[in-house]
MIFI-757693 format. One record per residue: x, y, z of N, C-alpha, C in turn. Coordinates in nm, 2 decimals. Each point is the difference from the previous one (the first is absolute). Layout:
<tipas>
n_u,n_v,n_w,ca_u,ca_v,ca_w,c_u,c_v,c_w
X,Y,Z,X,Y,Z,X,Y,Z
...
</tipas>
This chain:
<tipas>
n_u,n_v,n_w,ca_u,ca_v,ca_w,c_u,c_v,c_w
-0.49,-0.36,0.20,0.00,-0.03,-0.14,0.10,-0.12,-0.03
-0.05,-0.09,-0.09,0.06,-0.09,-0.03,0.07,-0.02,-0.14
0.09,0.03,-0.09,0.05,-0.06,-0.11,0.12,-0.07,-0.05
-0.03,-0.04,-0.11,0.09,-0.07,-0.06,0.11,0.01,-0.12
0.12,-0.05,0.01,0.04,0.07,-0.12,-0.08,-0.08,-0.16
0.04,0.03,-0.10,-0.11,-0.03,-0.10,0.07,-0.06,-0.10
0.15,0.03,-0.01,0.08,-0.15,-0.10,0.00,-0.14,0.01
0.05,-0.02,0.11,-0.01,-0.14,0.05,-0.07,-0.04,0.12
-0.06,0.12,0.07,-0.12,-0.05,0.09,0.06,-0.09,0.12
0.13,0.04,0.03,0.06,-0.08,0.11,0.05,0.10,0.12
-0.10,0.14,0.01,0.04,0.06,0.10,-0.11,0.11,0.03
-0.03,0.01,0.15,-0.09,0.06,0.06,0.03,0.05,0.09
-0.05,0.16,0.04,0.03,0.10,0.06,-0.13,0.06,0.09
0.03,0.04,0.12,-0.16,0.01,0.07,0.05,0.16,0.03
-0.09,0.07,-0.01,-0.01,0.18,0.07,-0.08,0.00,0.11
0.06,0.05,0.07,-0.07,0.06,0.13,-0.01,0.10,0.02
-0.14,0.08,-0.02,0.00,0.17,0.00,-0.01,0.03,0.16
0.05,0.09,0.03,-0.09,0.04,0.14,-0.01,0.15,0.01
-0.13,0.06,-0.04,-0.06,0.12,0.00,0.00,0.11,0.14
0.05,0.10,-0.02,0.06,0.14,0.13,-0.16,0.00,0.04
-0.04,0.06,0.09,-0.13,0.02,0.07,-0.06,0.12,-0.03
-0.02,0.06,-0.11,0.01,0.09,-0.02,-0.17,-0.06,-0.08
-0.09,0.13,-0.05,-0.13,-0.02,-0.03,0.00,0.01,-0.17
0.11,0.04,-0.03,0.03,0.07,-0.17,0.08,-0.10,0.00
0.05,-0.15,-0.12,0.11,-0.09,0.01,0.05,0.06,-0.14
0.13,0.11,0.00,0.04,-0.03,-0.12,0.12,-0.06,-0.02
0.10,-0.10,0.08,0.10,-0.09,-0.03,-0.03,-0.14,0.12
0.01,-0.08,-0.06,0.02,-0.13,0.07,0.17,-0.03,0.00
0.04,-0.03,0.12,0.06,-0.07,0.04,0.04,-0.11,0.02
0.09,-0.12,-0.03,0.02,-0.15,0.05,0.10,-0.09,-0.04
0.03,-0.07,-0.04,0.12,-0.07,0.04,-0.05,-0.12,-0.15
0.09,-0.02,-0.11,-0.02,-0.12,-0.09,0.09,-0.11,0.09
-0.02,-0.10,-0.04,0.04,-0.14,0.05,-0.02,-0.10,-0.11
0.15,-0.05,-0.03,-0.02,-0.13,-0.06,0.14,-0.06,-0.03
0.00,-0.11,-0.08,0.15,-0.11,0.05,0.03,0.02,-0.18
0.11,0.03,-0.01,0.07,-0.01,-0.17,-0.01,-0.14,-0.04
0.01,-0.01,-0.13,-0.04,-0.09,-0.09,0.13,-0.08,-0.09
0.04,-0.03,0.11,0.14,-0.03,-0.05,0.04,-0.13,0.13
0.10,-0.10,-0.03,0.06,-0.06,0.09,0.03,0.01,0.16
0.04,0.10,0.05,0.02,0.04,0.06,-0.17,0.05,0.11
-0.08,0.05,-0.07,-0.13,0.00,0.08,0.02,0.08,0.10
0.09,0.11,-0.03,0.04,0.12,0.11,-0.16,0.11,0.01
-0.04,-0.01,0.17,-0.10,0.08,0.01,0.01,0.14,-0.07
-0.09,0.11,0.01,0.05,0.18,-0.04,-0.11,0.01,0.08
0.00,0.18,0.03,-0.10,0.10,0.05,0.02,0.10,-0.04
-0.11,0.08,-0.03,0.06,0.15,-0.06,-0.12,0.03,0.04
0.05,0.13,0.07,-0.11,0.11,0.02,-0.10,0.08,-0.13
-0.11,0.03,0.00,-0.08,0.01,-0.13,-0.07,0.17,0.07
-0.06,0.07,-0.10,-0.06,0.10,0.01,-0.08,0.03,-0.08
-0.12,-0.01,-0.03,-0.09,-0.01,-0.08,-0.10,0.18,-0.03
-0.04,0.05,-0.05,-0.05,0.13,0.03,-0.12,0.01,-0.12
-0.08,0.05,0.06,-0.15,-0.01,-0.06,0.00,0.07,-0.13
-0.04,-0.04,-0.09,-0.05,0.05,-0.15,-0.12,0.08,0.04
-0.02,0.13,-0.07,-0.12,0.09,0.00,-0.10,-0.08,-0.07
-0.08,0.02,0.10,-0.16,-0.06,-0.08,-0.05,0.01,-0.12
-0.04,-0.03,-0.15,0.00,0.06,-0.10,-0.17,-0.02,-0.06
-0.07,-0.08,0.13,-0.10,0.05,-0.03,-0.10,0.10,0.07
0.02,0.03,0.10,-0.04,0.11,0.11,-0.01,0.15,-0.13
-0.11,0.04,0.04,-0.01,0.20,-0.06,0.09,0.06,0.04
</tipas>
């Protein structure tokens, strides 16, 4: 996944999920990436954990 911030549109962040091997996925795992928006242009990473919303159209 790709986004952006949305004030001034001068900064972008990429996710990298990577899914357990499992046949049922209810959390992704992966790593955000992107460079602050400021002078300095200091990289970041932060680990992310994402976990599945129950289906709300299924019976």
């Amino acid at each position: 996944m790709i986004d952006h911030e949305t004030l001034n549109g001068h900064e972008i962040t990429q996710t990298i999920l990577f899914p357990s091997f499992q046949s049922q996925v209810t959390r992704l795992t992966g790593l955000k990436m992107g460079v602050a928006d400021n002078s300095e242009r200091m990289p970041c990473c932060v680990r992310v954990v994402y976990q599945r919303l129950v289906d709300c159209s299924s019976p």
